[in-house]
N, C-alpha and C positions, 0 to 999 in steps of 0.2 A: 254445883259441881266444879272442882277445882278443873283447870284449864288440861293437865296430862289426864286426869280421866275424861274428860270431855274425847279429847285426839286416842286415849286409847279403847272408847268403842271404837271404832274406827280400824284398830287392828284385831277386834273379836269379829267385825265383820268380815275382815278381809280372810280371815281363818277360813270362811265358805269356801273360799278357793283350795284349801286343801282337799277339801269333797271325799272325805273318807280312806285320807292316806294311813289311818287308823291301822284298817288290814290290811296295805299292802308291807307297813311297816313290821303289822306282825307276824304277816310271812317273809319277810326276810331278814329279819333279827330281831334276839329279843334283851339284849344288853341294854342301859341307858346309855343316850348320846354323850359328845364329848363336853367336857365345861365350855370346851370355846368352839362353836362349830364353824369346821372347815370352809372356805366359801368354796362353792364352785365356778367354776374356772370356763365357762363357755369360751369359744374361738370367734368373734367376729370378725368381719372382712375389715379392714381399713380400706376408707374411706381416701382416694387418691387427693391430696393438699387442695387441687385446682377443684373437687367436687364438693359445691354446698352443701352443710348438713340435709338431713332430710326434712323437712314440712311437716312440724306438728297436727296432727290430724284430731285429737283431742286435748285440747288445750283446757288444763284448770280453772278455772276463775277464780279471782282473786277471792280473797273468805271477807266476810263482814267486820270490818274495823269495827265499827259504832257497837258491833254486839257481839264481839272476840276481840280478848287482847291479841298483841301479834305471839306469832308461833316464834319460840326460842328455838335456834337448835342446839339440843344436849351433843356434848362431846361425845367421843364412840367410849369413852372409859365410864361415861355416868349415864349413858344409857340402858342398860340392863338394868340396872340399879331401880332406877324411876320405872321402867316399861314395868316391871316386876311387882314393887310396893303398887301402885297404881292400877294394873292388874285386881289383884287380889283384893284391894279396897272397895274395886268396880265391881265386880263379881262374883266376890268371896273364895275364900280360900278353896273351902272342898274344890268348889268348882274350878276354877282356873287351874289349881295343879291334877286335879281330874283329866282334861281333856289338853293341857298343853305345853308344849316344850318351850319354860320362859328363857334358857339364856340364849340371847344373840335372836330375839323373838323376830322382830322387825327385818333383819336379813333372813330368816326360816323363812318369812311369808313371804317374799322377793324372790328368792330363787326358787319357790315353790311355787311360785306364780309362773317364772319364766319354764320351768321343765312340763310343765303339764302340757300341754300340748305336742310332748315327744315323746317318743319313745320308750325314756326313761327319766326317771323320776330320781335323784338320790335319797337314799335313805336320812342322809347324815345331816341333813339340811330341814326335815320336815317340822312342822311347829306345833303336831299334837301326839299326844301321846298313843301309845296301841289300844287296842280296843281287845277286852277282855276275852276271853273263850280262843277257840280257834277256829278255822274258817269250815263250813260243814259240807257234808254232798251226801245223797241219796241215789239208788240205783233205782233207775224207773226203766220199765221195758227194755230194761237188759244194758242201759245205757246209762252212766255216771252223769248226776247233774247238778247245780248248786242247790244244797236243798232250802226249802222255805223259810225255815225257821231260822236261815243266816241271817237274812236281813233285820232279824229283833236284836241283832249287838249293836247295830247300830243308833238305835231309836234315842238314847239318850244324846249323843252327839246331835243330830237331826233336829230334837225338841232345842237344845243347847242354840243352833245359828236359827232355829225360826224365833228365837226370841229378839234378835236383835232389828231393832228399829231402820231398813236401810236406808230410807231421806234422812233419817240424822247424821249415820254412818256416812252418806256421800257426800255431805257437807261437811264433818269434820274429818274425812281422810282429804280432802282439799286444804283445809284449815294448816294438815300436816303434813299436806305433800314435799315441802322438802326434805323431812326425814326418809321416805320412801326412795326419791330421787336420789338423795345421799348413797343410801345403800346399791342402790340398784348401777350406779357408776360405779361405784367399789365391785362389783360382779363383773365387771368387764365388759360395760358399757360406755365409754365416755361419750357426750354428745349425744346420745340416744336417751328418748323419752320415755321415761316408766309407765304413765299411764297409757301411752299408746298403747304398749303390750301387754298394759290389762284390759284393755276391751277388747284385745283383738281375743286374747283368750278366752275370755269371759264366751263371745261370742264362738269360738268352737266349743267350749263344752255346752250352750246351748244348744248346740247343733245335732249333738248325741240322739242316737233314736234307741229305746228300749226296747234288745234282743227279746224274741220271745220265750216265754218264761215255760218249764225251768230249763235255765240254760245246759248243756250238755259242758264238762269239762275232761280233760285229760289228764292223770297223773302221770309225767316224764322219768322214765327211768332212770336210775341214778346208780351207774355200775359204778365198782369201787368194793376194796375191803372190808370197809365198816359201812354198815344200814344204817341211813340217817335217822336220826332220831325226832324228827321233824318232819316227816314224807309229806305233810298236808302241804309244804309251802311250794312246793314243785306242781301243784296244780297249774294248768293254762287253760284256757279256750277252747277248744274243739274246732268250735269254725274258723278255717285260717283269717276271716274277714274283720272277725271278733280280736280275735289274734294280733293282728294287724293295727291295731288303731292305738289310738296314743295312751302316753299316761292315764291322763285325765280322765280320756273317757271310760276305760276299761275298769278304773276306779269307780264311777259312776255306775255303772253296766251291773258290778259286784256288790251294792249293795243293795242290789233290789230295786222293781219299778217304783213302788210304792214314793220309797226314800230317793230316790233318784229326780223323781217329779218334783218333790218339796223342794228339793233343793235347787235342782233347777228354777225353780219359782221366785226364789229368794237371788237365786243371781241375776235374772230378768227384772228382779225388784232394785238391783243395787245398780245394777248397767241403765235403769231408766232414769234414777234416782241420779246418776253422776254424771249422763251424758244430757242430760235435759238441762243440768246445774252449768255445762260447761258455753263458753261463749267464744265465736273467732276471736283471734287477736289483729 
């Protein structure tokens, strides 16, 4: 396997982390994203001159010279390019433009990594496509709730990341961690370390516990002249607790325990896989 397919399973794994932005993307729009996606623009604190960066907490290790060439980095003009061809060769066509948004692939999974554990999530950043049907609910004992048969949109996505290998995947997203790193300072990070904030995330959406099922929801009224034509995407939570919690996990939450647990699996498989790989400096 040529060296960019090697480094881009590595960004089909990290696609886990989108954890079924699928539906949330196709409740809130259904146009295709921009050729060149937006970055998003987080506010971090600066860091006063006289205060030391912070202390790597999970530091990469270096990747095997003797059995990797070294990692090139593509310029930002010829990366889409290569992530794209390389892509598609890995996985084949159906499938990669199936489930993901290739341009500006590598920044979609960075800023989708860093929003999930907030609040919100942007749409315009995410790196998989929507997920077919629209989102469903049933009325049980008088009460709105997601109904069962939602979580079978998701099953192909699902089958899609348990295929991928994560001890390969954590060694070669080390392999390519400066592509990552690259990106992730362009998001308005300088000085700050990318994979710290994918463990740390990692580790809150393991943390998610599956509400019990079937969960109750709320459709929010939507006063105004014209009826949206769209009412399913104004659904929310019920329980303000549910409500309450982050991107990630609410993403999680909505596609069923079943697909919820898998996946989770598979992130316990990648965070074992990369932090077991990592060594102090």
């Amino acid at each position: 396997m040529k060296p960019w397919s090697k480094a881009l399973a590595v960004v089909l794994a990290l696609a886990v982390l989108a954890l079924g932005l699928m539906w949330w993307r196709d409740a809130r729009r259904t146009t295709p994203a921009p050729a060149t996606p937006p970055v998003v623009q987080p506010v971090p604190t600066a860091a006063p001159a006289s205060v030391p960066a912070p202390a790597i907490e999970f530091p990469i290790a270096p990747a095997d010279s003797a059995s990797q060439p070294a990692f090139v980095m593509p310029t930002p003009e010829n990366t889409d390019a290569a992530v794209q061809a390389e892509l598609i060769d890995l996985a084949g066509r159906d499938g990669v433009l199936g489930f993901l948004q290739l341009d500006g692939f590598v920044r979609r999974v960075v800023a989708t990594v860093d929003s999930l554990d907030r609040q919100h999530a942007p749409a315009r950043v995410w790196p998989v496509n929507p997920t077919p049907g629209r989102f469903g609910t049933v009325e049980l004992s008088g009460i709105e709730r997601i109904a069962p048969d939602n979580a079978k949109r998701y099953d192909g996505f699902v089958n899609f990341v348990e295929s991928v290998d994560m001890a390969r995947a954590a060694a070669l997203y080390r392999w390519m961690y400066p592509l990552f790193q690259r990106s992730y300072e362009e998001l308005g990070y300088p000085g700050k370390y990318f994979n710290d904030r994918l463990v740390k995330v990692v580790d809150h959406l393991l943390a998610t516990r599956a509400p019990p099922q079937p969960v109750p929801v709320t459709l929010l009224e939507i006063k105004g002249p014209v009826a949206s034509q769209r009412p399913w995407v104004h659904y929310r939570f019920t329980d303000p607790a549910l409500e309450q919690a982050s991107a990630g996990q609410k993403l999680l939450m909505r596609m069923g325990p079943d697909n919820q647990a898998r996946l989770q699996a598979k992130l316990a498989e990648f965070r074992s896989a990369l932090v077991s790989a990592s060594k102090p400096r």
